[in-house]
Structures are given as structure tokens and as C-alpha cells.
N, C-alpha and C positions, 0 to 999 in steps of 0.2 A: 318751297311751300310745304308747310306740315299737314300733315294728318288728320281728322278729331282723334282724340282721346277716347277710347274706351268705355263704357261708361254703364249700361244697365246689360248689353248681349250683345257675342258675337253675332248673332246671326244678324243684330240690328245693324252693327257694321257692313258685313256681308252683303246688303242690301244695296251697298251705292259703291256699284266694281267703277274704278279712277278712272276718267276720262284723259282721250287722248295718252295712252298710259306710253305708247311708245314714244310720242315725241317731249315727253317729259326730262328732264335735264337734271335735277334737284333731288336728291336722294329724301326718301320720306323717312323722318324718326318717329317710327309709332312708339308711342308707349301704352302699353295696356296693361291690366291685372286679368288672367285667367281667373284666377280663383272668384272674383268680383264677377266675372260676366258667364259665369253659370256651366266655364268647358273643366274637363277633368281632368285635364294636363296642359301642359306646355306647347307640346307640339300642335294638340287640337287646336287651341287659342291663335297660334300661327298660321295655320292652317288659314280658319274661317274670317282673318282679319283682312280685308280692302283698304288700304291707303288713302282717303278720297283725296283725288288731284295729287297722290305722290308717285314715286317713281319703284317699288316697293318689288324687285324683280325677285324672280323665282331664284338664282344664286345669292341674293342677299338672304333671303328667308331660309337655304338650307344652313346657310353657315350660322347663324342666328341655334336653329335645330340641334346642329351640330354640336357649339358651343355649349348649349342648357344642357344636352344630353351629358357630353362628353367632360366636364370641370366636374361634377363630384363623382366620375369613377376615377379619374386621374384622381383626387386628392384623396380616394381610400386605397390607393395602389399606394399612392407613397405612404400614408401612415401604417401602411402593413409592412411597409420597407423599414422605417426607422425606426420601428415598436418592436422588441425585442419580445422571440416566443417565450411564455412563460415555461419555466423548470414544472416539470411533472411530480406530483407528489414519489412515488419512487423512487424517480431519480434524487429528491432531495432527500429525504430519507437517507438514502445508497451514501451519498456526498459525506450526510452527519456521521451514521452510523460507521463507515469502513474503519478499520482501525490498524495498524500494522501487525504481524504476527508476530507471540510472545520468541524470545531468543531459544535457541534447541541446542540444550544442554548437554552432552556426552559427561558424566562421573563413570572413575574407572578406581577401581582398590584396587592392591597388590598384596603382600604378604609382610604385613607388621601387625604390632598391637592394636598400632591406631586405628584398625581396620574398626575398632571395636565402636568406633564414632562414625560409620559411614550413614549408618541407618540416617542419624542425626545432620549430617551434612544432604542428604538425600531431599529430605524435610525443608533447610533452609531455602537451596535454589527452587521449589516447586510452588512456590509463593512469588514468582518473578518469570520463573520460565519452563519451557519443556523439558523436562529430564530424563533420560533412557540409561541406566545404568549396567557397568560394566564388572566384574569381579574374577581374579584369578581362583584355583584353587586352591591356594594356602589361603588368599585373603578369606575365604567360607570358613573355615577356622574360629574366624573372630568376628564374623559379620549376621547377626540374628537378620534372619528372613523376615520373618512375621514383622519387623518393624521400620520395613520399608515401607514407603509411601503407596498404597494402594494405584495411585493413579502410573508407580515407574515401573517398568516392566527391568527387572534384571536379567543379564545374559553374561552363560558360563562358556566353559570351553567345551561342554556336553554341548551348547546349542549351536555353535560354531558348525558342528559335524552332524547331529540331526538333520539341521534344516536345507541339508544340501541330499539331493538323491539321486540327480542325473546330468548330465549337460543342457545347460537353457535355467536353472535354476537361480535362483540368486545366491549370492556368498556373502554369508553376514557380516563380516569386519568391511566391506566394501559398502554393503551397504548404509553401516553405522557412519562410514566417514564423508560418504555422503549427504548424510541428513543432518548433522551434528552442523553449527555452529561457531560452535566452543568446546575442546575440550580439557577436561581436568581429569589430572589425576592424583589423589589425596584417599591414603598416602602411597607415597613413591618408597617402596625398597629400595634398601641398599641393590638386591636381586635386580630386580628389574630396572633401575637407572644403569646398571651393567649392562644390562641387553639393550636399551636404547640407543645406548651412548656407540655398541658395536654392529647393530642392525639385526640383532635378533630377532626371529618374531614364528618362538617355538608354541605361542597360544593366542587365544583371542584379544586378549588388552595390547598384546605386542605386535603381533599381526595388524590391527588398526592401525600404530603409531609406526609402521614401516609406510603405510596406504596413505598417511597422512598429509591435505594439502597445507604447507607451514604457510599461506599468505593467510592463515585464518587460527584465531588467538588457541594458544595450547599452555596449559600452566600447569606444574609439579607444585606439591607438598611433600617433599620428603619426610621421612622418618626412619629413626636407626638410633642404633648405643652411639653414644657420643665416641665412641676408640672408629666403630665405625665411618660417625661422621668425618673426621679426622683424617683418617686415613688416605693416601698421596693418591689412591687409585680413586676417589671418590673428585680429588679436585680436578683431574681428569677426563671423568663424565660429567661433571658438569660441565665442565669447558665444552666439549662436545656436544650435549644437548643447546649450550648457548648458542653456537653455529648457527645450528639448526632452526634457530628465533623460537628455543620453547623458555616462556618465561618461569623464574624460580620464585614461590614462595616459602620462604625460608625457614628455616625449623627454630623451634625457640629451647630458650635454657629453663628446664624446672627439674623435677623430680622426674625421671622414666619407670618405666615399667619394671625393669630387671631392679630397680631400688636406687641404681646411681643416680646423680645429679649432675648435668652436666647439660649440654646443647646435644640435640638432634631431636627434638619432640617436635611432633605433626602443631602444626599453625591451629588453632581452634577455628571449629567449622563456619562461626561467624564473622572471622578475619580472611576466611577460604571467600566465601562469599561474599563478603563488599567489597575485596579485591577485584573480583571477576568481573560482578553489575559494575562498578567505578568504571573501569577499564572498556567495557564494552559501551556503556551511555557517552561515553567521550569521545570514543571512535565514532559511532554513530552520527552526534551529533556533528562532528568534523566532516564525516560523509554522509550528510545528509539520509540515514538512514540506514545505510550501508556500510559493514566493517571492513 
């Protein structure tokens, strides 16, 4: 036996509590609208409704309770589970903006003509990457200060021995070989591919390339007379420097300094540098970002 239906107040229900409610047999399906009979919730409306002539027990009404209450927290739990928290502006920001850090460039002269082009090779990689430059002193000779790149700091073998004063300090060819990258050296003497080749390292440019870790790219431009180029001792250092995985940029044939004409003239500074960017964007990209 059913119920009435709901219909102008709870409390009009309320009025006729079910007879004989225990020996009732028949479960009652009330149907009501709260919102229609004037209560302000769910529960109230459950509360103040009578069955008349149903069976309408106190456990069927909580779980009825139970159920209204409990189905739309369950279903905001889950859509909090499978909605993805939104990226915060920062972090997306952080995401766009990061970018990798430019490559850190070691240039180092030695004592030729060529020195006379370093300013200018100096110039090229600083448009591409970090650059900390390095100069013997013969290469100051040939090398104008003032037209170095304001932003590269040069170091002589005066600062080698300044910047040291006590134990616990730092030592700067350790720490240049540390921070470098890559490094070049353009141009390479006849002098100094000598003391490479034999483990020299009576200054600051040869000192670093004794400190030197070779799993990390190192490139020569020579320069020299062509009698020098030539010369059996010189195929020798090189052979020795190749060991060692330092790669050669090879000298070309024009006009030199002393007037001959022959091979050993320094690589022009912009054959120096798409050599190196080439070299280093291909490794990268092979290691994912890493030489």
C-alpha cells in the first residue's frame, strides 16, 4: 500500500502518523517535493513526512538521508580527482621564459702576427656566447687593448700571480678551465704548439692546457712562416696535440707578414668561429643539450 503524495505541507502530512505501522508488511514509496511543501531542506522534508498506512521505518529514512546528503560530495571529490590543478601563472611564465645558458667561451693568443686579429675574433664569439680571454706576453705585442669587447675580461700572466695571496685562494688557470666550455686558441705559435705538444706550462695560456679536461671541445689556429710551417718538428706537435683530441684549424696559403707567400697564415676570425658554433650545435644537439 502507497502513501499520499505530498502535496501543499509537510506538516499536513505529519498529521496522520500510519496506523498499525508495526504490523505493516509493504514497504511505503513516498514521493515528495520539499521544495513544494514549504521545508528548507532534504532532510527536514524526511524528517516531517508519515507514510499513511506505510511501512516507512526509521532505517529506511536514514539511508534515504544518507544517500541525498552523501552523492554530490562523492561526485565533487571525484571531479577534484580527475580535473587537473591549474599551472600558476609563474610557474608558466618560469616554463616559457627559461632558456639554456649561452656556451662559455675560453680565446687564448700566443705570440704571432696574427695576434693582431684577436680584438676582432674576440668580437665575433660575443655575439653567440660567453667569452673570457686569455694572452701570453709576446701575444700583447700585437694585441690593442682598447679594442677588446668591453663585456671580456682579458687575463695575463701578471694576473695568474696577483690573484693568488695565500692558501685557500683560488688559482686562475684552474679556475678558467673550470668555467670554459670550449676552448680556442687562435693563433697558435710555432712557440707554444712546442710546449703543448711537450707539457709545458711555464704561463698562464699553457698552464690551463696542462689543467685541461680534453672530453671537452679545444681547437688551434695556427700561425707561423711557412719554412716554419714545414718544418718535421712541427709535424710532430701536431701529431701530439691530435692524441690529445685537440682539434686543428688549419692555416691557409696568402701573403704573410714577413712578405713571403706561402701556407701558415691564421684561418680568418670568421672561419675560427663558425667552425666552433658548427661544432658545438651538432654535439648539442646529438646530446640533447649537452657537449
Amino acid at each position: 500500500m502507497r502513501g499520499p503524495r505530498a502535496s501543499n505541507s509537510c506538516q499536513a502530512l505529519a498529521s496522520h502518523p500510519p496506523s498499525n505501522r508495526s504490523n505493516q508488511s509493504e514497504t511505503c514509496d513516498t514521493h515528495f517535493d520539499f521544495i513544494c511543501c514549504g521545508c528548507h531542506s532534504e532532510e527536514q522534508a524526511i524528517k516531517n513526512i508519515w507514510c499513511e498506512g506505510g511501512a516507512c521505518t526509521d532505517v529506511w529514512l536514514s539511508v534515504k538521508v544518507v544517500v541525498i546528503l552523501l552523492v554530490p560530495l562523492l561526485t565533487q571529490r571525484i571531479e577534484a580527482l580527475i580535473t587537473p590543478e591549474p599551472v600558476s601563472g609563474e610557474e608558466e611564465t618560469m616554463s616559457v621564459d627559461a632558456e639554456p645558458r649561452k656556451p662559455r667561451i675560453l680565446l687564448a693568443a700566443s705570440g704571432s702576427v696574427a695576434a693582431i686579429k684577436f680584438a676582432n675574433l674576440c668580437h665575433c664569439f660575443t655575439e653567440w656566447a660567453e667569452v673570457r680571454a686569455v694572452a701570453t706576453n709576446a701575444s700583447l705585442h700585437f694585441i690593442d687593448k682598447t679594442s677588446i669587447p668591453k663585456d671580456v675580461v682579458l687575463y695575463t700572466d701578471e694576473d695568474e700571480w696577483s690573484s693568488w695571496k695565500k692558501l685557500g685562494d683560488t688559482v686562475l688557470h684552474i679556475e678558467l678551465r673550470r668555467w670554459a666550455d670550449i676552448m680556442v686558441i687562435a693563433p697558435l705559435s710555432a712557440n707554444t704548439l712546442g710546449k703543448i705538444a711537450g707539457g709545458l706550462c711555464d704561463n698562464l695560456l699553457t698552464s690551463i692546457v696542462r689543467a685541461w679536461d680534453y672530453s671537452k671541445p679545444f681547437f688551434v689556429a695556427p700561425a707561423m712562416n711557412t719554412f716554419m710551417w714545414n718544418n718535421p718538428f712541427t709535424e710532430r706537435h701536431l701529431i701530439s696535440i691530435d692524441e690529445l683530441g685537440i682539434s686543428l684549424i688549419p692555416p691557409v696559403t696568402k701573403r704573410l707578414a714577413c712578405g713571403d707567400y706561402g701556407n701558415g697564415a691564421m684561418a680568418e676570425p670568421s672561419t675560427i668561429y663558425s667552425t666552433v658554433r658548427l661544432f658545438y650545435e651538432s654535439k648539442s644537439q646529438q646530446g640533447n643539450g649537452d657537449i
